[in-house]
C-alpha positions as CSV (number, residue, x, y, z in Angstrom):
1,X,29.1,-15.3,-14.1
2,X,28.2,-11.7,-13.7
3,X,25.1,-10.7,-11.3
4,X,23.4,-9.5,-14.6
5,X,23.8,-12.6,-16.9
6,X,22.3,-14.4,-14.0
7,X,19.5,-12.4,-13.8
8,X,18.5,-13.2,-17.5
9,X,19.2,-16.5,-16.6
10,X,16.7,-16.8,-14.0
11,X,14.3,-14.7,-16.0
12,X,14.4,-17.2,-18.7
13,X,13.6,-20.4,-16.6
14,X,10.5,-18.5,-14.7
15,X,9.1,-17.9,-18.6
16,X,9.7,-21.2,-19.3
17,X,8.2,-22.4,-15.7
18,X,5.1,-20.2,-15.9
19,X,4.3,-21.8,-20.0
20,X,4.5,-25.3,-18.0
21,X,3.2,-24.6,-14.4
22,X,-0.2,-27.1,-14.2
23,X,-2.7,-24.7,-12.2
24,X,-5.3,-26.2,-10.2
25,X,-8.6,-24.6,-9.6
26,X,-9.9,-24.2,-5.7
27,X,-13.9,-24.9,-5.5
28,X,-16.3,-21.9,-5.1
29,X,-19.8,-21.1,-3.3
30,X,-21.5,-18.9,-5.8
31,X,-23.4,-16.4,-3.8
32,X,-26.1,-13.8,-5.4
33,X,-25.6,-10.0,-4.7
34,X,-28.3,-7.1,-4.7
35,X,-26.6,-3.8,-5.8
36,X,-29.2,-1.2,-5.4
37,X,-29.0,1.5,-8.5
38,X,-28.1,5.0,-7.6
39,X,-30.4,7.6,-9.2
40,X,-28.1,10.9,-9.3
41,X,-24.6,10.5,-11.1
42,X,8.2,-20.5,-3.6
43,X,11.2,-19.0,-4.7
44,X,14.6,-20.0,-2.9
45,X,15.8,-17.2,-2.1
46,X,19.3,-16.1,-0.3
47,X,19.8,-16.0,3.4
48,X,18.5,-13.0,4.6
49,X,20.8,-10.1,4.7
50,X,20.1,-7.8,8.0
51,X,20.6,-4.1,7.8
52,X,21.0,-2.3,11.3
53,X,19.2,1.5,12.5
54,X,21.5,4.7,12.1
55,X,20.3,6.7,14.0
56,X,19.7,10.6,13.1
57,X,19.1,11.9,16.9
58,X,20.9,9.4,19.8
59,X,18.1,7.4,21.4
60,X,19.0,6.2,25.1
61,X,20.4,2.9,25.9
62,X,18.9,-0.2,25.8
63,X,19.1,-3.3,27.9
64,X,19.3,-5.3,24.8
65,X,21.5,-8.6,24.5
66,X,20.9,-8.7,20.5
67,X,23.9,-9.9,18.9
68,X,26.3,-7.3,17.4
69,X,25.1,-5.0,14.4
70,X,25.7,-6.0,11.1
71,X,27.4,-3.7,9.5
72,X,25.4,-1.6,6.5
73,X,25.8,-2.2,2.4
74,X,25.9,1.7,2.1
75,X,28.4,4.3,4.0
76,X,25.4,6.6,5.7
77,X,27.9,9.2,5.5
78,X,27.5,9.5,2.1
79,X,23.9,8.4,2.1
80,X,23.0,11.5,4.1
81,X,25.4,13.9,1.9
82,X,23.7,17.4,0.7
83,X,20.5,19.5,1.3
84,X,18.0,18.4,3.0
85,X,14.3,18.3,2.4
86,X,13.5,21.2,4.5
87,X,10.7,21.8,7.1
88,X,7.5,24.0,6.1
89,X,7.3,27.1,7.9
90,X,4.3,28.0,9.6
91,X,1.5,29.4,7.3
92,X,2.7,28.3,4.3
93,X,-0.3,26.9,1.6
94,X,-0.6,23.5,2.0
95,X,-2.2,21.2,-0.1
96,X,-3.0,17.5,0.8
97,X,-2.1,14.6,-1.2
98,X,-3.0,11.6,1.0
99,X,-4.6,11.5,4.6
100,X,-4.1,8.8,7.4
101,X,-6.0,9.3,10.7
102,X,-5.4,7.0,13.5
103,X,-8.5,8.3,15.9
104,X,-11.0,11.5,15.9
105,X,-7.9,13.9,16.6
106,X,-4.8,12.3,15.9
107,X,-3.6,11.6,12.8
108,X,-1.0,11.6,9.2
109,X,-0.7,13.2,5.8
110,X,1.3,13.4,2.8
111,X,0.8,17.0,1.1
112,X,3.5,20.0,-0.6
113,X,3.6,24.0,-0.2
114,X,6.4,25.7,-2.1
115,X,7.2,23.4,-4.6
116,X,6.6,19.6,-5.9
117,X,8.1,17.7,-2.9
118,X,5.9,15.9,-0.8
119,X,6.2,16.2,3.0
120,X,5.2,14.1,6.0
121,X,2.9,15.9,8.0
122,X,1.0,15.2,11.9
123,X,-2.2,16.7,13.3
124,X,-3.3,16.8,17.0
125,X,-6.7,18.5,16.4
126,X,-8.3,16.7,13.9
127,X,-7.0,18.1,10.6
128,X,-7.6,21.3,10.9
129,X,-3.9,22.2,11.7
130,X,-0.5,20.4,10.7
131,X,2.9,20.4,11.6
132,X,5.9,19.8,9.2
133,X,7.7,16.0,10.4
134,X,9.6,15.2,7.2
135,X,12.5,13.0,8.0
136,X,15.8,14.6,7.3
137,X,16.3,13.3,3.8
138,X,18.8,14.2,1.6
139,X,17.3,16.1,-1.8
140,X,18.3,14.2,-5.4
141,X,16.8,14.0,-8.8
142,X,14.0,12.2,-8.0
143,X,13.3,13.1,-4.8
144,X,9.7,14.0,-5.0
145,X,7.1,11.6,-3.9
146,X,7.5,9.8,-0.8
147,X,5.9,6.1,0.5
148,X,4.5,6.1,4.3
149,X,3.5,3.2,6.3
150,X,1.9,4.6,9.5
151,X,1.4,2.2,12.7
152,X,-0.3,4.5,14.8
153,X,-0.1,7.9,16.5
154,X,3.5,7.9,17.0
155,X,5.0,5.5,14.6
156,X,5.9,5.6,10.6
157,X,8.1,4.6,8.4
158,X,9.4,6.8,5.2
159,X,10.7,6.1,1.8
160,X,11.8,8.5,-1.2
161,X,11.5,7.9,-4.6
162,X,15.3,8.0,-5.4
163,X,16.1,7.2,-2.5
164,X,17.8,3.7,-0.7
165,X,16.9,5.5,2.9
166,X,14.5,4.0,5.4
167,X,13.4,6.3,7.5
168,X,11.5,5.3,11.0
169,X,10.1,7.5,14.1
170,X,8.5,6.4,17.7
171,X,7.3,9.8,18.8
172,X,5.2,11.5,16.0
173,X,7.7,12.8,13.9
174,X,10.1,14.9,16.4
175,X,13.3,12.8,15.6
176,X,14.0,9.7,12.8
177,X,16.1,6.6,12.6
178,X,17.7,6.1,9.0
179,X,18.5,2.3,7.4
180,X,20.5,2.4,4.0
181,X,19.3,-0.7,1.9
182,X,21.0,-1.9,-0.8
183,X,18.6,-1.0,-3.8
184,X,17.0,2.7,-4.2
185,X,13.2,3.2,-5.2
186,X,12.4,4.1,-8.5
187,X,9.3,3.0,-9.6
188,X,7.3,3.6,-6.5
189,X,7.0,1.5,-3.3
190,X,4.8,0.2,-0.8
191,X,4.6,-0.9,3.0
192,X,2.8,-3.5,4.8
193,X,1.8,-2.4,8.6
194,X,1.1,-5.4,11.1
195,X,2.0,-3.9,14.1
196,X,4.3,-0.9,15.5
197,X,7.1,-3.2,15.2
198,X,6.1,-5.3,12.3
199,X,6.5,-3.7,9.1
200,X,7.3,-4.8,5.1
201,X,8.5,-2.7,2.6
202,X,8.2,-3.6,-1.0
203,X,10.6,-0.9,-3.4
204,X,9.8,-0.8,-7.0
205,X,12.8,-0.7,-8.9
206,X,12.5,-0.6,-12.8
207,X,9.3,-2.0,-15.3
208,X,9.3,-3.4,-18.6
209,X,7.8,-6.0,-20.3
210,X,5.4,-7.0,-17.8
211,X,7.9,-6.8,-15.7
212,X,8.2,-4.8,-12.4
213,X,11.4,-5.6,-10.5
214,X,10.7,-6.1,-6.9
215,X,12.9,-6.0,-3.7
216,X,11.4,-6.4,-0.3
217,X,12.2,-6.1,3.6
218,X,10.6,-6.7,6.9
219,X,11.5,-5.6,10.2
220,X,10.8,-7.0,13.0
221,X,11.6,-4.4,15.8
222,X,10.4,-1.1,14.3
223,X,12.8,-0.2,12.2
224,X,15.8,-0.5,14.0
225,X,16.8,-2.7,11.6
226,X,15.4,-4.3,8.2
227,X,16.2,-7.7,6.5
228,X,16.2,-8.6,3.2
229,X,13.4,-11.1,2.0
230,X,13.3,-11.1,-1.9
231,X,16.1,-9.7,-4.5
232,X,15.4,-9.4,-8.1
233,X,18.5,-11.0,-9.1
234,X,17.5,-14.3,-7.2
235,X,13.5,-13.9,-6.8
236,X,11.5,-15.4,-9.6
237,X,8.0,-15.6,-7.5
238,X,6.4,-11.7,-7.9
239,X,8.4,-9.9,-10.1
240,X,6.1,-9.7,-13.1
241,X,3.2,-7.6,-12.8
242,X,2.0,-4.3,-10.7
243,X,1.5,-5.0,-7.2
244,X,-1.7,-3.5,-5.6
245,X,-1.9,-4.6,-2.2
246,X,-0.1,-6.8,0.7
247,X,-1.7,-7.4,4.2
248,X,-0.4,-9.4,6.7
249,X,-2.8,-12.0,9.5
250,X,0.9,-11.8,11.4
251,X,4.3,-12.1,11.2
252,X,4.1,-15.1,9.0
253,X,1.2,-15.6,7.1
254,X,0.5,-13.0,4.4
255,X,-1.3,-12.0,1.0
256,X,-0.2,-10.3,-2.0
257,X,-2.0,-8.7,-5.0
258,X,-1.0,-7.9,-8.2
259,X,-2.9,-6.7,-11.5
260,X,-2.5,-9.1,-14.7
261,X,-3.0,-6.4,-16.9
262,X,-5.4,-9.2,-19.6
263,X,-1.8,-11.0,-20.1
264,X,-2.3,-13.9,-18.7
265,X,-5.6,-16.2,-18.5
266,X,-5.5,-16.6,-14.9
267,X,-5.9,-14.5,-12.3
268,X,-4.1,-15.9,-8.8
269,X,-3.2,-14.7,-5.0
270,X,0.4,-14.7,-3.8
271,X,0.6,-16.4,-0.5
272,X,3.3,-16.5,2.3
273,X,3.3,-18.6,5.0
274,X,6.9,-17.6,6.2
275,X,6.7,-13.5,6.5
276,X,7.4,-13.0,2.5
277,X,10.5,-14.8,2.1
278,X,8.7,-17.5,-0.4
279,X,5.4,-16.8,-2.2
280,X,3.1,-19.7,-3.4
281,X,0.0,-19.1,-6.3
282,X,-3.4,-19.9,-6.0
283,X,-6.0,-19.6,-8.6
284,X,-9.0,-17.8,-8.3
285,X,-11.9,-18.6,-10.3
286,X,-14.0,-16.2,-12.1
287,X,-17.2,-15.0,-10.8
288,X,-20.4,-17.1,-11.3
289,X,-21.8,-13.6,-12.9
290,X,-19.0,-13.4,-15.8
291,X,-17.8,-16.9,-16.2
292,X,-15.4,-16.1,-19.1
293,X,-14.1,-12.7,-17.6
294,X,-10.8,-13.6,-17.8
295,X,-10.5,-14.3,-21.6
296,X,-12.5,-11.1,-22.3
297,X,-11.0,-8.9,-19.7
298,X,-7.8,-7.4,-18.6
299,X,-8.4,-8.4,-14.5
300,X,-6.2,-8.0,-11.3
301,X,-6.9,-8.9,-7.6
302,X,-6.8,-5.1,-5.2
303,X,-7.9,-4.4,-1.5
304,X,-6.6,-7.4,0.4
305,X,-8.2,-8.2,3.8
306,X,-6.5,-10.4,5.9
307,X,-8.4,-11.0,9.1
308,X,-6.6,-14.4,10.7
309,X,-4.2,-16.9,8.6
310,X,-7.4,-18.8,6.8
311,X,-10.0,-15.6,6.4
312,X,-9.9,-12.6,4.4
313,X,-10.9,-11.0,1.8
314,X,-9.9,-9.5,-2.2
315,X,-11.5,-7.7,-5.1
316,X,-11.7,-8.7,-8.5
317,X,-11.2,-5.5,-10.8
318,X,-11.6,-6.4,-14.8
319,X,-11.4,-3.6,-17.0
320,X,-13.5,-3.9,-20.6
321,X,-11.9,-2.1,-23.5
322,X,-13.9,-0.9,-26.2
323,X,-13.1,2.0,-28.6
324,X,-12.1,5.0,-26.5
325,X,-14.0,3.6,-23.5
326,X,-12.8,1.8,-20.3
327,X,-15.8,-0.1,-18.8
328,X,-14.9,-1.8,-15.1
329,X,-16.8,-4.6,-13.3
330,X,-16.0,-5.2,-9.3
331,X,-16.6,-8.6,-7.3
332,X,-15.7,-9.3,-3.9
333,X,-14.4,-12.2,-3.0
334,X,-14.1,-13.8,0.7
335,X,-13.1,-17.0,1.8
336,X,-12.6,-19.1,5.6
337,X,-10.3,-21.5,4.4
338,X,-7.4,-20.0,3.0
339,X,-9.0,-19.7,-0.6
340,X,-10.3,-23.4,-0.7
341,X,-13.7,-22.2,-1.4
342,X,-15.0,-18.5,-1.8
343,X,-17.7,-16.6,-1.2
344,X,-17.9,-14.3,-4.3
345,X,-20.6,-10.8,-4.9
346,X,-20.7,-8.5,-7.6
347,X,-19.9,-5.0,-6.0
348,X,-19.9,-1.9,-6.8
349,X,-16.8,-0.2,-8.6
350,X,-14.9,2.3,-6.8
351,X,-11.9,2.4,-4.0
352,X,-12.8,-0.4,-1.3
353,X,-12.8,0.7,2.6
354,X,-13.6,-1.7,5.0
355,X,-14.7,-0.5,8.1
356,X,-15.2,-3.7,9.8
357,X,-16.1,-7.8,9.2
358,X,-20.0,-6.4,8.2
359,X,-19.6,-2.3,7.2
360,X,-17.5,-1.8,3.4
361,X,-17.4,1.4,1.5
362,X,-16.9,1.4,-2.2
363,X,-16.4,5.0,-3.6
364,X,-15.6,6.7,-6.5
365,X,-18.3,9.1,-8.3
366,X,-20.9,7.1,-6.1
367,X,-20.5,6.0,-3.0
368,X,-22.2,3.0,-1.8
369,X,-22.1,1.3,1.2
370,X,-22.4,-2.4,2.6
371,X,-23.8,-3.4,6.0
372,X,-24.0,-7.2,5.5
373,X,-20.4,-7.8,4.8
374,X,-20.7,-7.4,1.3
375,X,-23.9,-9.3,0.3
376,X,-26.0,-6.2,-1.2
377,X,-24.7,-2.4,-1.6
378,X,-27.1,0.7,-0.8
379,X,-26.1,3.8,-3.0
380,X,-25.4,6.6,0.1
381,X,-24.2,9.7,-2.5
382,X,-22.8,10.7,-5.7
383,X,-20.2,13.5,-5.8
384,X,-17.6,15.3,-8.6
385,X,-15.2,14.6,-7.2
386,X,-12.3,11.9,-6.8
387,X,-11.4,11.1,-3.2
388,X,-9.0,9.5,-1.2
389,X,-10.7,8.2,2.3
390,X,-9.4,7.7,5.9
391,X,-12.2,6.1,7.6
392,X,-12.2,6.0,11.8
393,X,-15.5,4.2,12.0
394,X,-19.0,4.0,10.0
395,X,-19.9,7.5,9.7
396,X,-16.7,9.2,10.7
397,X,-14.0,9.9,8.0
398,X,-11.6,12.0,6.2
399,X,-11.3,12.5,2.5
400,X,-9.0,14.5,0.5
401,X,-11.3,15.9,-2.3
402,X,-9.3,16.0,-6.1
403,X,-11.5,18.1,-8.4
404,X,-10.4,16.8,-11.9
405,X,-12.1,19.7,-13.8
406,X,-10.0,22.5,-11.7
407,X,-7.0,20.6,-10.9
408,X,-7.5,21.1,-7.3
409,X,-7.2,19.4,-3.6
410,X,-9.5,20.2,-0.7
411,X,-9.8,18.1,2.7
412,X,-13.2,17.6,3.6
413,X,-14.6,15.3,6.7
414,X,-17.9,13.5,6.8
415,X,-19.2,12.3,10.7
416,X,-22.6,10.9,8.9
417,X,-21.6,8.1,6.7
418,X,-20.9,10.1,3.7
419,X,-24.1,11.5,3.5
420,X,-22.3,15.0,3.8
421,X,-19.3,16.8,3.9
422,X,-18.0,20.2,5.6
423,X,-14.7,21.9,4.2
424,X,-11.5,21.9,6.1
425,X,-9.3,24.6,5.5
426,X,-5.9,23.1,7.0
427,X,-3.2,25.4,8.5
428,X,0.6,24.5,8.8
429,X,2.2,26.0,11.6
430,X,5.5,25.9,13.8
431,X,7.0,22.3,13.4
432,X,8.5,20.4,16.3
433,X,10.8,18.3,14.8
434,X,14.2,17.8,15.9
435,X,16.7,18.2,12.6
C-alpha cells in the first residue's frame, strides 16, 4: 500500500471517529467580570525518528558518551546548495516585522531592507541599533518568511518557509547549526520554547478542507539534534484545524490550541502528557455570559498559559458574522486542575500578554490592562495603530507599530504601561556573524 493510499485511509477512519467520539463535559466555576468601558476609540504514532546537528561552523569537542549519530533523511550537501540569504550591510533601511526582547537591552527581531526576505536580527542597546544574524540559508521559491523560537539572549532556532532546514545558534547569532528534517514548511510554522535546550517545532505543510497537515519535532539538547513526534501520514490527533498556540509546563506535559473555524459544535484543548508524541481532547464549556456561543459562533481557543502540569490559562475567541461585519467576543479561561473545573471572565478583545500570574494586557485599537489576574480590565489607551508587543515587565515594552492607513512599520517602546510611546528609529550596522 502506497504512503498516500494510507494517508486517505487514516483520514477516513478519524472522520468516522470524530462523527462517533462521546465527549464529556468538565464542570465549571462561573465567575463575573467587570470590564470598564474605554471612552476614546492519542494517536499511535511511529517510533520516533532522530535527526542529528550539521554543523555550519565546527564547534569544539565534547565529552559526550551519546550513542552514535543517526544518520540524516536529506544529503545536507544538497540541502545547503545555491545562494545564500545574504547579510544586511550596515545602514541599510530596516523595517521591523516582529520584536522579541529578552531584558531592557538585549534582545531579537524579524524585519527586511532590500527586498521581501525576512532576516533575523540581534540588539545589544535596546533596539535602537541591529545587527544582521540570518542563518546561512539557502535562497528558493518560497524563501521569504521565516519562523523564530528565541530562548534567551544567545539562543534561537530558525525555519524557512520552503525550507526542510533547522537552523540553531548558542552565541547570539555569530555562527548556526543546521538539521535537515524530512518534510519542508509550506504553510507556515511554529515553535514551542521551554527551555535553551527544550524546544518544539510544529511545520505546516499543506490546508484544505479543514485540514492543515501537521508534522512536529522536539529537541531535547538545543538543537543538536531533533526527533520526530507526529507525521501526517500516521497522525490522526491535530491535523484538522489552524493551530494558534502550544506552551509547554516541561518536557512532558503540554497544551495545544487550535481555531474551529464554527465547524464543529465543540470547542476542546489538545493535551500531552508525554512531550507531544500523543494528544488527548478535552471539552471546554462555553461561557456562563454566552451559553449557546458555540452554535452561533465560529470559536477557537488562542494564548495558552501553561504555568505547572495542572494550571494555566486559554482564551476563548468567537467571531459573529453579520453582513459585511465581523463582531468578536473574548473570555478568559483558567483552571488548577488540569481543566476539571475553570475559572472563566469575559475580557477584553485584542492580542493577550501576560505579564505575570496577576498583570495581562489585551491590545488591539484599545488597550486594557488586568491587575487581578483577569477578574476586571481597566482601559489604559486607545491608539491607530495595530501592534505587535514584547513586554519585559508591567510598564516596560516594545511594540512594532503597523499603520494600516499608510502601510507602514515603526518601533516604538513604552516604560509606563502603555500610557505612552517614544519612536525608535532603528539602525543596522556592521554584522558579526560568521558565514
Amino acid at each position: 500500500m502506497s504512503k498516500y493510499s494510507k494517508f486517505l485511509i487514516i483520514l477516513l477512519v478519524f472522520l468516522l471517529a470524530g462523527c462517533n467520539r462521546p465527549q464529556s463535559q468538565p464542570k465549571q466555576i462561573p465567575t463575573n467580570t467587570s470590564i470598564s468601558p474605554l471612552e476614546s476609540s492519542t494517536a499511535t504514532v511511529s517510533p520516533p525518528e532522530t535527526i542529528i546537528l550539521q554543523t555550519v561552523t565546527p564547534k569544539p569537542e565534547t565529552s559526550k558518551t551519546d550513542p552514535p549519530p543517526v544518520e540524516p533523511t536529506v544529503d545536507i550537501t544538497q540541502a545547503l546548495q545555491g545562494d545564500l540569504v545574504p547579510l544586511l550591510p550596515a545602514g541599510a533601511d530596516l523595517t521591523l516585522h516582529k520584536i522579541d526582547m529578552v531584558n531592557g537591552l538585549t534582545g531579537w527581531a524579524i524585519g527586511v531592507a532590500d527586498s521581501e526576505t525576512e532576516h533575523v536580527l540581534r540588539t545589544s542597546d535596546g533596539g535602537y541599533t541591529w545587527q544582521d544574524v540570518t542563518p546561512p540559508q539557502p535562497q528558493g521559491e518560497y524563501t521569504t518568511y521565516v519562523y523564530t523560537g528565541f530562548a534567551n539572549e544567545n539562543t534561537a532556532w530558525v525555519n524557512y518557509i520552503g525550507s526542510n532546514l533547522i537552523w540553531s545558534t548558542h552565541d547570539g547569532g555569530i555562527t548556526w547549526g543546521v538539521v535537515p528534517v524530512e518534510f519542508s514548511t509550506m504553510g507556515g510554522a511554529m515553535f514551542s520554547v521551554f527551555y535553551e535546550d527544550h524546544a518544539w517545532l510544529f511545520q505546516f505543510l499543506d490546508a484544505g478542507m479543514q485540514k492543515v497537515y501537521t508534522a512536529s519535532y522536539r529537541t531535547t539538547d538545543g538543537g543538536d539534534s531533533w526527533t520526530k513526534l507526529l507525521d501526517p501520514y500516521e497522525d490522526i490527533s491535530i491535523q484538522g484545524f489552524d493551530k494558534t498556540g502550544a506552551m509547554f509546563a516541561n518536557p512532558i506535559n503540554g497544551w495545544l490550541t487550535r481555531d474551529f473555524r464554527g465547524v464543529l459544535p465543540q470547542v476542546h484543548l489538545n493535551i500531552t502528557q508525554d512531550g507531544g508524541k500523543t494528544w488527548e481532547t478535552l471539552d471546554i464549556p462555553p461561557p456562563p455570559s454566552r451559553p449557546d456561543i458555540f452554535d452561533q459562533s465560529a470559536c477557537g481557543l488562542y494564548y495558552p498559559n501553561l504555568t505547572s502540569p495542572l494550571q494555566g490559562s486559554v482564551f476563548l475567541v468567537c467571531s459573529d458574522y453579520e453582513l459585511d461585519q465581523i463582531t468578536k467576543s473574548q473570555f478568559y479561561y483558567k483552571t488548577v486542575d488540569d481543566g476539571f473545573n475553570w475559572d472563566i471572565y469575559d475580557a477584553p478583545q485584542g492580542y493577550v500578554y501576560h505579564i505575570n500570574a496577576e498583570v495581562l494586557y489585551t491590545i488591539s485599537d484599545y488597550i486594557y490592562r488586568s491587575e487581578d489576574g483577569g477578574q476586571s480590565w481597566d482601559p489604559v489607551k486607545s491608539v491607530y495603530w495595530e501592534g505587535q508587543f514584547s513586554f519585559i515587565d508591567r510598564d516596560t515594552a516594545w511594540a512594532v507599530a503597523y499603520d494600516r492607513e499608510d502601510d507602514e512599520y515603526a518601533l516604538v517602546k513604552t516604560t509606563d504601561g502603555c500610557n505612552s510611546f517614544s519612536i525608535i528609529e532603528p539602525e543596522l550596522i556592521t554584522s558579526t556573524a560568521s558565514r
